[in-house]
C-alpha positions in Angstrom: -22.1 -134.3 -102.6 -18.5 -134.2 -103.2 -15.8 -133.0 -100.9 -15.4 -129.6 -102.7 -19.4 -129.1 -101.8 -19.2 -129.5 -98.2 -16.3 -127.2 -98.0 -17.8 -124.9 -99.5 -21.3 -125.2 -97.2 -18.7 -125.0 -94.3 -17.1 -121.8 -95.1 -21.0 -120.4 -96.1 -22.1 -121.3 -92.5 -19.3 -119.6 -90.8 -18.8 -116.0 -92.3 -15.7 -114.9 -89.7 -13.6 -118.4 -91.2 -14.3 -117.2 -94.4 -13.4 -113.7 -93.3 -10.6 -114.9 -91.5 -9.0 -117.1 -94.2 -9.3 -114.1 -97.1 -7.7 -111.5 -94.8 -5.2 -114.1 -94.4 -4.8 -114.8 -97.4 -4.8 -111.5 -99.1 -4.0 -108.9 -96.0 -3.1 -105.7 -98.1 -6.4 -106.5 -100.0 -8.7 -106.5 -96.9 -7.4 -103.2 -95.3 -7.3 -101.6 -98.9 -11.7 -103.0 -99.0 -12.1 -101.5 -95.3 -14.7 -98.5 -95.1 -12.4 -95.7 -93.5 -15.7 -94.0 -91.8 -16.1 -96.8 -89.7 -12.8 -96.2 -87.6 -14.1 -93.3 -85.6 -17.2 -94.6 -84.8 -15.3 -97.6 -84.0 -13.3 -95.4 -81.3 -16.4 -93.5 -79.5 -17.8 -97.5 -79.5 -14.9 -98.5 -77.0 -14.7 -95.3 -75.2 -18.5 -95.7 -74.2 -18.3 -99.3 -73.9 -15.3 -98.8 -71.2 -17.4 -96.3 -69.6 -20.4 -98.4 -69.5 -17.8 -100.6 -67.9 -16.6 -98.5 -65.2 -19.9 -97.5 -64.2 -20.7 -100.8 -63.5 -18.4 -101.1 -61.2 -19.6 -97.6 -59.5 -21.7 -98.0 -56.8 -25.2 -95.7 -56.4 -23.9 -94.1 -53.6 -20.1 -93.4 -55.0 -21.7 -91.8 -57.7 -23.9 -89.6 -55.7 -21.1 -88.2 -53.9 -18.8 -87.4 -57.0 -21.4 -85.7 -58.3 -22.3 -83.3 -55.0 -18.7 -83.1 -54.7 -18.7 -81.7 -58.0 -21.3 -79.8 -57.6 -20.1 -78.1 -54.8 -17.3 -76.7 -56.0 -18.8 -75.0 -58.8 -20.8 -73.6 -56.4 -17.9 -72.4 -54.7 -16.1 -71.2 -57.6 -19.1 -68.9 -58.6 -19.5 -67.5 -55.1 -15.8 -66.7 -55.5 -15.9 -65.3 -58.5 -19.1 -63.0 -57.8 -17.8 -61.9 -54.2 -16.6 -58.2 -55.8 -20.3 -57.5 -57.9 -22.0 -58.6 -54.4 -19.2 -56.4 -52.1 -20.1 -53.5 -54.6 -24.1 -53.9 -54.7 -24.0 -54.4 -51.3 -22.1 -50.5 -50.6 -24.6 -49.4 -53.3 -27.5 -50.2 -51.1 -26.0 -48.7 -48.0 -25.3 -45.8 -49.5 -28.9 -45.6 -51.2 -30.2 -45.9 -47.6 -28.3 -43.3 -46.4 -29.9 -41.1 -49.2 -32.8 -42.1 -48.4 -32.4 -41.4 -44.9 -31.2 -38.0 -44.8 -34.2 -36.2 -43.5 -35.2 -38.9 -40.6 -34.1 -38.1 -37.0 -34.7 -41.1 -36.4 -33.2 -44.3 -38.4 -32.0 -47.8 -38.0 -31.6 -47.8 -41.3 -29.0 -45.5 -41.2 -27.2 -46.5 -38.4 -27.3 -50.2 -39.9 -25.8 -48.8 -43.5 -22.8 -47.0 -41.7 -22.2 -50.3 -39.4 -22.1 -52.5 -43.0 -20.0 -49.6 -44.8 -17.6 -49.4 -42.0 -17.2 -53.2 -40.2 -18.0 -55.2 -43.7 -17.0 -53.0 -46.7 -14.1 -50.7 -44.8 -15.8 -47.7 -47.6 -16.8 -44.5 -46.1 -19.6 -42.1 -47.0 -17.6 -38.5 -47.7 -21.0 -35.6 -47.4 -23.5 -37.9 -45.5 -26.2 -35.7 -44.6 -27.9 -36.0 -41.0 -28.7 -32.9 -39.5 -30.2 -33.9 -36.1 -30.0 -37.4 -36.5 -30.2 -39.2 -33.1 -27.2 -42.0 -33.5 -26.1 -42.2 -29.7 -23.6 -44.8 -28.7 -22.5 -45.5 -32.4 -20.0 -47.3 -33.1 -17.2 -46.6 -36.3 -14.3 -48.1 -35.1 -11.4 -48.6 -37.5 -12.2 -51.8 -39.7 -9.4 -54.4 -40.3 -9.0 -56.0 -43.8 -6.0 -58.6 -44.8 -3.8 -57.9 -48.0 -1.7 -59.8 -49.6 2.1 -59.5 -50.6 5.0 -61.2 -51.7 4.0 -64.4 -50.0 3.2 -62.5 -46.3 -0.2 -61.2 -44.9 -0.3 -58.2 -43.7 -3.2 -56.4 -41.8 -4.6 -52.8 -42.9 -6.9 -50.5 -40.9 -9.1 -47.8 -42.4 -10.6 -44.8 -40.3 -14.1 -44.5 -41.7 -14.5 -41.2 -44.1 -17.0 -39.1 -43.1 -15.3 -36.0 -44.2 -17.9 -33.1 -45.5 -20.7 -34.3 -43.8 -23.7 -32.2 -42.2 -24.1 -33.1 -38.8 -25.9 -30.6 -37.6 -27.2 -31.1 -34.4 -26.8 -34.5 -34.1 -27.0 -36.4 -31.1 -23.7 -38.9 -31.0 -23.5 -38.9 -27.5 -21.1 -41.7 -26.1 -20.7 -42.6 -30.0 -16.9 -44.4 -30.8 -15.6 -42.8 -33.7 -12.1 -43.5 -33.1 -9.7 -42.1 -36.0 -12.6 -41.2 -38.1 -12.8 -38.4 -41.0 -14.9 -35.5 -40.0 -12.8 -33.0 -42.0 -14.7 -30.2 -43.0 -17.8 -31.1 -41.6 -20.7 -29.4 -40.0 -21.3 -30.3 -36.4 -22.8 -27.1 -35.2 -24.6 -27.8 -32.0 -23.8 -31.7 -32.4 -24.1 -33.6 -28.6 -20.8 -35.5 -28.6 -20.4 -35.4 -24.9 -18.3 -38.3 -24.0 -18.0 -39.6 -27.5 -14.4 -41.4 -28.2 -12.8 -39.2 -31.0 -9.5 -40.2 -30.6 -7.5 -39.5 -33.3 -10.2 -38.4 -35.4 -9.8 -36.0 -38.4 -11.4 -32.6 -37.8 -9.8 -30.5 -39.8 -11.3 -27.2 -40.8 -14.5 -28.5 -38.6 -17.4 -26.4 -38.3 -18.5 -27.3 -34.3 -19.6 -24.4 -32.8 -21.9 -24.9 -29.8 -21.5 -28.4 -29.7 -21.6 -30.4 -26.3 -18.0 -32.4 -26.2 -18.1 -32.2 -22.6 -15.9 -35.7 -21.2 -15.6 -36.4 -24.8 -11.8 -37.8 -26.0 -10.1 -35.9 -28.2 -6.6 -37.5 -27.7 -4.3 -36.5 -30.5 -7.1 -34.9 -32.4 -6.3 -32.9 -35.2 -8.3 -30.1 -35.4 -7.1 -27.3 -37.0 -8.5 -24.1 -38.7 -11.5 -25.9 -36.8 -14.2 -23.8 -35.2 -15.3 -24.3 -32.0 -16.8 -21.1 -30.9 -19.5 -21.0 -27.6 -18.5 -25.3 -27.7 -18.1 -27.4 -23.9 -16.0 -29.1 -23.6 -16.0 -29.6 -19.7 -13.8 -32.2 -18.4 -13.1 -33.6 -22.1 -9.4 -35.2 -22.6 -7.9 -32.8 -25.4 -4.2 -34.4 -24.4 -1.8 -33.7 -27.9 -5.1 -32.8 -29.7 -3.9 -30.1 -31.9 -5.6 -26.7 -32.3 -3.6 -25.1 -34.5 -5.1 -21.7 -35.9 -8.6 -22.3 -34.7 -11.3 -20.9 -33.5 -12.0 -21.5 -29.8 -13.9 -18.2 -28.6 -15.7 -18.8 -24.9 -15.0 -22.5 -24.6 -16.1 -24.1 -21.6 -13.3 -26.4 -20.6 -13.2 -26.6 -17.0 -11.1 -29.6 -15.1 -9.9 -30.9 -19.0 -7.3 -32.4 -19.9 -5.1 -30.2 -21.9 -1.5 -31.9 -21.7 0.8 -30.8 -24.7 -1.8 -29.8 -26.7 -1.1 -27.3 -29.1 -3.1 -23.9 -29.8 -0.7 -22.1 -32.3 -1.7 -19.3 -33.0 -5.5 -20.5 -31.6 -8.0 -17.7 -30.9 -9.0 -18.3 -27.6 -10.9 -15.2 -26.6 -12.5 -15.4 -23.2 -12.0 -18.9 -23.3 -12.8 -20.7 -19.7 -9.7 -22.8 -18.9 -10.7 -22.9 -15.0 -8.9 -25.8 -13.1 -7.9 -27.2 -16.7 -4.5 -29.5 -16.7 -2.3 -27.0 -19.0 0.7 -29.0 -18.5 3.1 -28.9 -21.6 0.3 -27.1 -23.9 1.9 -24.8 -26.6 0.4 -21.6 -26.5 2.3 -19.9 -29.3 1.6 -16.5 -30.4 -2.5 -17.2 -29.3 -5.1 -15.5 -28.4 -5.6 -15.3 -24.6 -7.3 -12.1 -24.1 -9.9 -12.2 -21.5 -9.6 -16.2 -20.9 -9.7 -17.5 -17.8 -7.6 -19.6 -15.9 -8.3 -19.5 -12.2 -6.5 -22.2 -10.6 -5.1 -23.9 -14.0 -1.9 -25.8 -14.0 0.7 -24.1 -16.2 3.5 -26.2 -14.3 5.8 -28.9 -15.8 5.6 -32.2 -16.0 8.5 -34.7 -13.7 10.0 -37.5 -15.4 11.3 -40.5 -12.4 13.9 -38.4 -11.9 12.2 -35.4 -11.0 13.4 -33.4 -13.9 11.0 -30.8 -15.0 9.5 -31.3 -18.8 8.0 -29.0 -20.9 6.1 -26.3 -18.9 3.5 -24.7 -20.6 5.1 -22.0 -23.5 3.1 -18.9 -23.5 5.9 -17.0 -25.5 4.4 -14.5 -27.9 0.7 -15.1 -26.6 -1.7 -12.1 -26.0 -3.0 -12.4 -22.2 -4.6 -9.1 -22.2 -7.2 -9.2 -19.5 -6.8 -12.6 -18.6 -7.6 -14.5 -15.1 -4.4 -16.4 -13.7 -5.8 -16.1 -10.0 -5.0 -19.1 -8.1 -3.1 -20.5 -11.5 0.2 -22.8 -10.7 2.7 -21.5 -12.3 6.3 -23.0 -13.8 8.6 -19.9 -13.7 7.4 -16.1 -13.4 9.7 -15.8 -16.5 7.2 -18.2 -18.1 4.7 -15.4 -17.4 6.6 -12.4 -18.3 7.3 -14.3 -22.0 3.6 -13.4 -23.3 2.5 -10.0 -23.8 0.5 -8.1 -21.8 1.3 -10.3 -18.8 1.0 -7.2 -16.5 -2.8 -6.5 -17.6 -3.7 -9.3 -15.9 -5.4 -10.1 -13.1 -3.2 -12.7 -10.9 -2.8 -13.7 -6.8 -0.6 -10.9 -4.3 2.0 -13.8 -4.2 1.6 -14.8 -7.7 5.3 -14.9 -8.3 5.9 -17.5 -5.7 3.0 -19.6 -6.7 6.0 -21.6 -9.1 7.3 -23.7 -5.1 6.7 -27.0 -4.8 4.8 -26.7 -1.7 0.7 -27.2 -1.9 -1.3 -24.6 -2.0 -3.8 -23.8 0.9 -7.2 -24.3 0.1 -10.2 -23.2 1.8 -13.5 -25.0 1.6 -16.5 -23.1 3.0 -19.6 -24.2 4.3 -23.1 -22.6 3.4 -24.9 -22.7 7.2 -28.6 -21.7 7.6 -28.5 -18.0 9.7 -30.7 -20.4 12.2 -29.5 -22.9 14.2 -29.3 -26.6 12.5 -28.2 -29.6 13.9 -27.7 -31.1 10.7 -25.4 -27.3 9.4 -23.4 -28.1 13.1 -22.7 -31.7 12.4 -21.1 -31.0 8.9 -19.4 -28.2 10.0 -18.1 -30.8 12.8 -17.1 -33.6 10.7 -15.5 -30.9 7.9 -13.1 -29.8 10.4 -12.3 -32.9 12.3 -11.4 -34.3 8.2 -9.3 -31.3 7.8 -5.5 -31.0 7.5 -3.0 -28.3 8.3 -3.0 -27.3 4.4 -6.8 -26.7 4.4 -9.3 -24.0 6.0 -12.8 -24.7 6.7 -15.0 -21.3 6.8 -18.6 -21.8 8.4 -20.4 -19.5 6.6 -23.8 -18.9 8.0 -26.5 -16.8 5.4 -30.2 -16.0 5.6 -33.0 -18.1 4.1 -33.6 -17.3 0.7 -32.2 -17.7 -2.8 -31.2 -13.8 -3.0 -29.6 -14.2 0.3 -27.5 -17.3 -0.9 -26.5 -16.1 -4.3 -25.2 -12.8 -2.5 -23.2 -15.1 -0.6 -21.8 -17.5 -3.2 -20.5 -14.4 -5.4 -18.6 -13.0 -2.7 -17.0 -16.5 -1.8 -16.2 -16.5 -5.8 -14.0 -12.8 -5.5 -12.5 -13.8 -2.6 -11.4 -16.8 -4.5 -12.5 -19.9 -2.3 -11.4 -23.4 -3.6 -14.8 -25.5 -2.7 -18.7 -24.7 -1.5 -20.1 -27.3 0.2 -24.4 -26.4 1.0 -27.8 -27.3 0.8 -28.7 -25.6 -2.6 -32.4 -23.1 -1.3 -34.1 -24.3 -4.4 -33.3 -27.1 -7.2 -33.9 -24.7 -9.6 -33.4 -21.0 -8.7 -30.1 -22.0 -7.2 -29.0 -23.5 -10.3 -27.6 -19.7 -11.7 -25.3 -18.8 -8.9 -23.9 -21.8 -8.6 -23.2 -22.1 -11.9 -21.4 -18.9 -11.6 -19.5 -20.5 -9.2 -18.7 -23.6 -10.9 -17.5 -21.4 -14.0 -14.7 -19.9 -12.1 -13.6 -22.9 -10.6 -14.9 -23.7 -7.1 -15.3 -27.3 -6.4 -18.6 -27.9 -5.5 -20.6 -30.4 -3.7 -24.6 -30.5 -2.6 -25.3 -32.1 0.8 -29.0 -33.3 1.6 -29.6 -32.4 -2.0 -28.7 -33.9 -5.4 -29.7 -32.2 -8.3 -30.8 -34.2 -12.0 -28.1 -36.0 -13.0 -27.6 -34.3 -16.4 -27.3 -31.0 -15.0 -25.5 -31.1 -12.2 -22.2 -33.3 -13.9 -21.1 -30.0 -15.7 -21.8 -27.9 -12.1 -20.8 -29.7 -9.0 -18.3 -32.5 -8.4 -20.7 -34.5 -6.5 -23.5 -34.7 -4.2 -24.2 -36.5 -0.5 -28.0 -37.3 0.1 -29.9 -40.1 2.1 -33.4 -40.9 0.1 -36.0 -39.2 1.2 -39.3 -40.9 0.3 -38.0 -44.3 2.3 -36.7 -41.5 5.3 -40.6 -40.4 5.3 -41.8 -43.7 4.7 -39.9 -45.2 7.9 -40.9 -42.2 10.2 -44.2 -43.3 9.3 -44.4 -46.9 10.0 -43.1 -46.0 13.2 -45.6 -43.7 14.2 -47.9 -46.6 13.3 -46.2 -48.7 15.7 -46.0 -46.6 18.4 -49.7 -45.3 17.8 -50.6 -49.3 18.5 -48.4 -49.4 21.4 -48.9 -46.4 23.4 -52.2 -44.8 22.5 -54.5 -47.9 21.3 -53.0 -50.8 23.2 -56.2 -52.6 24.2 -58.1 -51.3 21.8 -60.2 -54.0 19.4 -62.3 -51.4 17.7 -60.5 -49.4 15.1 -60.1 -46.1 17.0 -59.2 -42.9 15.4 -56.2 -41.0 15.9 -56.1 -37.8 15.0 -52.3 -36.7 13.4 -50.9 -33.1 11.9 -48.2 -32.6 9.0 -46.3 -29.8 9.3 -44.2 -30.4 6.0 -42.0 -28.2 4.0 -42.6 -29.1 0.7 -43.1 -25.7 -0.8 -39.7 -27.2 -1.8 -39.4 -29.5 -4.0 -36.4 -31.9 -2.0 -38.6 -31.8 0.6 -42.0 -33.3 -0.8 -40.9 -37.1 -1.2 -40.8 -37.0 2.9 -44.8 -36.1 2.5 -45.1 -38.7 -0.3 -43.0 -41.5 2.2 -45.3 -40.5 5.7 -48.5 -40.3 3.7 -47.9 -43.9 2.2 -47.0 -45.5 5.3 -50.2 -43.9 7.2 -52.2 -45.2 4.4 -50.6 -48.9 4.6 -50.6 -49.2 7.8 -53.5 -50.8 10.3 -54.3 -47.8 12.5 -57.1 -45.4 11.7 -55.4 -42.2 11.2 -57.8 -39.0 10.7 -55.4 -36.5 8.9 -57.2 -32.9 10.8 -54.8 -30.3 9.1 -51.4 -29.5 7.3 -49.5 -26.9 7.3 -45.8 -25.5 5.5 -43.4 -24.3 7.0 -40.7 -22.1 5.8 -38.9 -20.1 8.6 -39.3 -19.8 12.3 -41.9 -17.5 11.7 -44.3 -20.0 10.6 -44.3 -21.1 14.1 -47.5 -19.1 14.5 -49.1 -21.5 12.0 -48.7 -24.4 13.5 -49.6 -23.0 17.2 -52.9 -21.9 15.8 -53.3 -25.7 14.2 -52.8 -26.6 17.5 -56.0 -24.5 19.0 -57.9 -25.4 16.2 -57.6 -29.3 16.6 -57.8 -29.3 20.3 -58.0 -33.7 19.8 -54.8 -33.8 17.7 -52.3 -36.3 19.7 -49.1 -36.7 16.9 -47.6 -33.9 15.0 -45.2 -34.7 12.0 -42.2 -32.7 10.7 -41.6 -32.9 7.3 -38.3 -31.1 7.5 -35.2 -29.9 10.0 -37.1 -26.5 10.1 -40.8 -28.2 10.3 -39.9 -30.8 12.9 -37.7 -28.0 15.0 -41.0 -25.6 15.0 -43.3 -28.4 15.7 -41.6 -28.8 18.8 -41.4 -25.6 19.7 -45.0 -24.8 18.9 -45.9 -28.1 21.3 -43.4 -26.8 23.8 -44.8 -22.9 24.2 -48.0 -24.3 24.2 -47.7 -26.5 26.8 -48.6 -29.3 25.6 -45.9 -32.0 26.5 -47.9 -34.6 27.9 -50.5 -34.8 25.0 -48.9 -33.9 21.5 -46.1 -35.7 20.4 -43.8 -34.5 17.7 -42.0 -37.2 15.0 -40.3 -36.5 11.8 -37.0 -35.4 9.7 -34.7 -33.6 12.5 -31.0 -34.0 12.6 -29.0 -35.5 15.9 -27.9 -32.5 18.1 -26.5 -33.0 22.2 -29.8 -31.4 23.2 -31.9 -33.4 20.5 -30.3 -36.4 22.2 -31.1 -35.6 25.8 -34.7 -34.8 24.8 -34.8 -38.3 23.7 -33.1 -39.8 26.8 -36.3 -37.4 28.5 -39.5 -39.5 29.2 -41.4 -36.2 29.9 -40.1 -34.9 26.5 -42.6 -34.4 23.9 -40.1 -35.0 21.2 -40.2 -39.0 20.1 -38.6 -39.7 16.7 -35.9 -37.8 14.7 -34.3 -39.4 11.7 -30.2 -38.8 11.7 -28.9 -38.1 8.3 -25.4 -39.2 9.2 -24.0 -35.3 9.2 -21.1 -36.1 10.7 -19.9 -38.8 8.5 -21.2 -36.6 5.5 -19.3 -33.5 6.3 -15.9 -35.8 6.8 -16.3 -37.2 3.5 -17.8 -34.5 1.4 -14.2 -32.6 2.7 -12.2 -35.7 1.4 -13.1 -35.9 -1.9 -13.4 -31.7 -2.1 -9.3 -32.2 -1.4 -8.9 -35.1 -3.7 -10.3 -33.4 -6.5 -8.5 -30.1 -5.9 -5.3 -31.9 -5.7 -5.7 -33.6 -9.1 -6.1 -37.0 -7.2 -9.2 -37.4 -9.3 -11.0 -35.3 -12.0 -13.4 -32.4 -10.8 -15.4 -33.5 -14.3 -16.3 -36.9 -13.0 -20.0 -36.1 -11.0 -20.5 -38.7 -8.2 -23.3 -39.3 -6.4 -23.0 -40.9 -2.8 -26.5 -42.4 -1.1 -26.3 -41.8 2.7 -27.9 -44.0 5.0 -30.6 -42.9 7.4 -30.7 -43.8 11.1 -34.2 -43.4 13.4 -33.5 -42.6 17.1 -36.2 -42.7 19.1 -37.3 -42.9 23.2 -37.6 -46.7 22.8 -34.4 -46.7 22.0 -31.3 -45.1 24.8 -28.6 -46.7 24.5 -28.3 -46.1 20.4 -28.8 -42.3 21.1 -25.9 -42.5 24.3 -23.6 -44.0 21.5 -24.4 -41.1 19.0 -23.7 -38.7 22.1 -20.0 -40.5 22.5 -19.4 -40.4 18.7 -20.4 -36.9 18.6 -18.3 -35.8 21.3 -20.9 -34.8 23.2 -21.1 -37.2 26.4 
């Protein structure tokens, strides 16, 4: 083989030479030969072979993460971008549950729908309908949202928009619908008492009958509103404004009526009894046949003392109208309305504008028979007493006639307070709430009415609890029965006891229900051998012939001042001292006590209800309240503490002699 051959072998053997050399030698004619569909694919060849390259060098892990990370924010990204379809489906379904709502009292469902219109959506629900819906203690407070502009955040509150709703009926008691829109709305016989509607929209509101009583109406706006036969006892109406509407018989005793406005308001027999009327704007209304015993129409004093803004009564009809007892500003202030002389006012009314404080006078309802417990208030009234204030002991037969006859005279002769023992919880109830309509301050001793009725009656109420008061009487007759009369005894003897109770009233049966479970807990054998009620001191007849009819009886138990007081008696006239002895409810008196300092006395227990310290106190807070010191709308109830006094016992019932005054 010649050199030429092996050449050419060499070149055959290695194709890229041979490429090599030709391209070399003839470059134009190799890119001209080139296929031009092979430079693309060429391209996506190194872009995948680099990224083949890069994931090598990418670790499991690395890779994991990019790719969460990425998921992530497309996750993000949609939630962002779906936010306003899931805010708008979301106020769709609120307001479809309202709908479907509407005819439930009771609902969850609705309450939860307005909560998520109002706190997440800041939408309202203009014509919701839910006539007697029960949504106490609701809350619709303004909601909050954040806006955006020119590079600042600012923050933007919406009242909720209730406007053209029916309401009627419904129970938003205590509810917080500050600032919210009730415009044109029915709330006929709606319970808002002490709801917060400060602020709120109530324009052109329909709200007669409804309960606002200690609700707050604070800059209100209620105009052309109706509130016709409404209470609003005690409720805060400070700058709420009434313009043009209708407020025929309104209760609104002891509010708070400071520079609200009633232009041209028609407040026919309207009750503004011991109201604050201080800076109010009575302009050309209707007055006639209102009342407002003992309201403030003064000014109010800046630091300086300067007078501000009386109350205006220019142009206003008082026709018929009650100003007895009212404080004036200026008897020109009067003389500005019309009709000022038709109405009915104090002797001295024109000097009623001094500085000086009234006098007030704060009676005392005393039983015609003699009570320890009437003496000690009286006592502890007078000793609380100041030269500005009389105390009148008024003393009345038993009965609920009797005390009504009483109370409405006390209301012509225009007394400031009542302070009694109400006859009956519930045939009292109308007198006094005859009293409480014209403005006497009133407050229940040994008594408390139910809570619900007596806030809008009475300003509050002392009692000592009366179940634990029979209860304690009874575990100390148990303990004296082991001492005195079965003291060796190892057999369970039986002692024969009595009740003489009075619980054909109702305050006095949880005495009877306190004596009877301590007899029936306790380890002595007590045979209960009669019971009897007693009602007046004529029933002392009953319980001397319980006496001759249980000839064995040895205790005898008053459920009452009155039972406890004939009990003794009866034992007394019957002579039987040394053989019956009388324990129960009976109030600390000087002869009380020396009957207990008396060994041969048949009397052994009595049960002090504190009179004196109640009659001190229940005087004090009367003259705070009728001073404006505190509101006659906020109802207090104050437990008293019982104290037992018995023969064991001297030197305790010497010390209640000296705090008495007595020894």
């Amino acid at each position: 083989m010649d050199k030429k051959e092996k050449n050419l072998l060499a070149e055959m053997s290695n194709p890229e030479s041979l490429n090599s050399e030709k391209s070399k030698s003839s470059p134009e004619k190799a890119r001209l030969k080139e296929p031009k569909l092979l430079k693309p694919i060429s391209i996506v060849d190194t872009k995948i072979s680099d990224f083949v390259e890069w994931l090598q060098d990418v670790s499991l892990f690395k890779l994991t993460v990019i790719l969460s990370e990425s998921a992530l924010l497309f996750a993000v990204v949609s939630y962002v971008i779906t936010i306003p379809n899931r805010k708008t489906q979301e106020i769709q379904e609120a307001r479809k549950v309202l709908r479907e709502e509407s005819g439930h009292e009771y609902s969850d469902g609705r309450i939860a729908a307005l909560k998520v219109l109002n706190n997440k959506s800041c939408q309202g629900n203009p014509g919701l309908k839910a006539p007697k819906a029960k949504m106490p203690n609701l809350t619709l407070n303004p909601c909050q949202s954040l806006s955006f502009s020119q590079g600042s955040q600012k923050v933007n509150k919406y009242s909720m928009d209730l406007s053209h709703s029916n309401l009627e009926e419904a129970d938003l008691s205590g509810a917080s619908l500050v600032g919210v829109n009730l415009r044109g709305s029915n709330l006929q016989g709606a319970n808002l008492a002490k709801a917060n509607l400060k602020g709120a929209d109530l324009t052109g509101a329909q709200l007669q009958g409804a309960n606002l009583a200690r609700a707050n109406l604070k800059k209100a706006i209620l105009q052309d509103s109706n509130l016709d036969n409404s209470n609003l006892y005690g409720a805060n109406l400070q700058a709420a404004n009434f313009s043009e509407a209708s407020l025929v018989k309104i209760r609104a005793l002891w509010a708070n009526s400071r520079d609200a406005i009633f232009h041209r308001a028609n407040l026919q027999s309207a009750n503004f009894n011991r109201a604050d009327l201080r800076g109010a704007d009575f302009y050309k209304a209707n007055l006639e046949n209102a009342t407002l015993r003992f309201a403030d129409l003064s000014s109010m004093t800046n630091a300086t003392r300067a007078q501000l803004k009386p109350t205006n009564l220019r142009e206003t009809e008082l026709k018929g109208a009650d100003l007895w007892g009212a404080k004036i500003w200026s008897k020109f202030q009067i003389k500005r309305a019309k009709n000022w002389q038709e109405t009915t006012k104090m002797p001295n009314w024109e000097q009623m504008e001094q500085e000086r404080l009234p006098r007030l006078r704060i009676a005392l309802l005393k039983p015609e028979t003699s009570q320890s417990l009437s003496d000690a208030y009286e006592l502890g009234m007078r000793r609380a007493a100041n030269r500005r204030v009389e105390i009148w002991g008024i003393p009345h037969s038993s009965g609920v006639e009797n005390e009504a006859k009483i109370i409405k005279q006390l209301i012509d002769d225009g007394m400031d307070g009542i302070i009694l023992t109400p006859e009956d919880p519930v045939d009292s109830l109308p007198a006094l709430k005859k009293a409480s309509d014209a403005g006497v301050a009133i407050i229940t001793v040994d008594f408390c009415f139910d809570f619900i009725k007596a806030e809008d009656l009475a300003i509050a109420c002392f009692n000592t609890n009366s179940f634990q008061m029979g209860y304690d009487s009874g575990q100390y007759i148990a303990q004296w029965t082991q001492k005195n009369l079965l003291p060796n005894s190892s057999s369970r003897q039986s002692v024969q006891i009595a009740l003489v109770d009075g619980a054909v009233y109702d305050r006095y049966y949880p005495y009877l229900q306190g004596v009877s479970k301590a007899i029936n807990e306790s380890n002595v054998s007590f045979e209960i051998v009669d019971s009897v009620s007693v009602t007046s001191t004529r029933d002392i007849i009953k319980v001397k012939k319980l006496l001759k009819n249980n000839p064995n009886v040895q205790i005898l138990w008053g459920g009452s001042n009155l039972a406890t007081e004939t009990a003794l008696t009866a034992v007394t006239e019957s002579g039987l001292n040394n053989k019956v002895k009388v324990f129960g409810v009976l109030d600390l008196s000087k002869e009380k006590a020396e009957m207990l300092l008396d060994a041969n006395s048949p009397l052994e227990l009595i049960i002090d209800q504190s009179g004196l310290q109640i009659g001190s106190d229940a005087v004090k807070k009367t003259i705070s309240v009728l001073r404006k010191k505190r509101s006659g709308a906020d109802y207090r109830v104050y437990p008293v503490k019982h104290r037992l006094l018995t023969q064991d016992d001297p030197d305790t019932v010497r010390d209640f002699l000296k705090e008495y005054g007595w020894f």
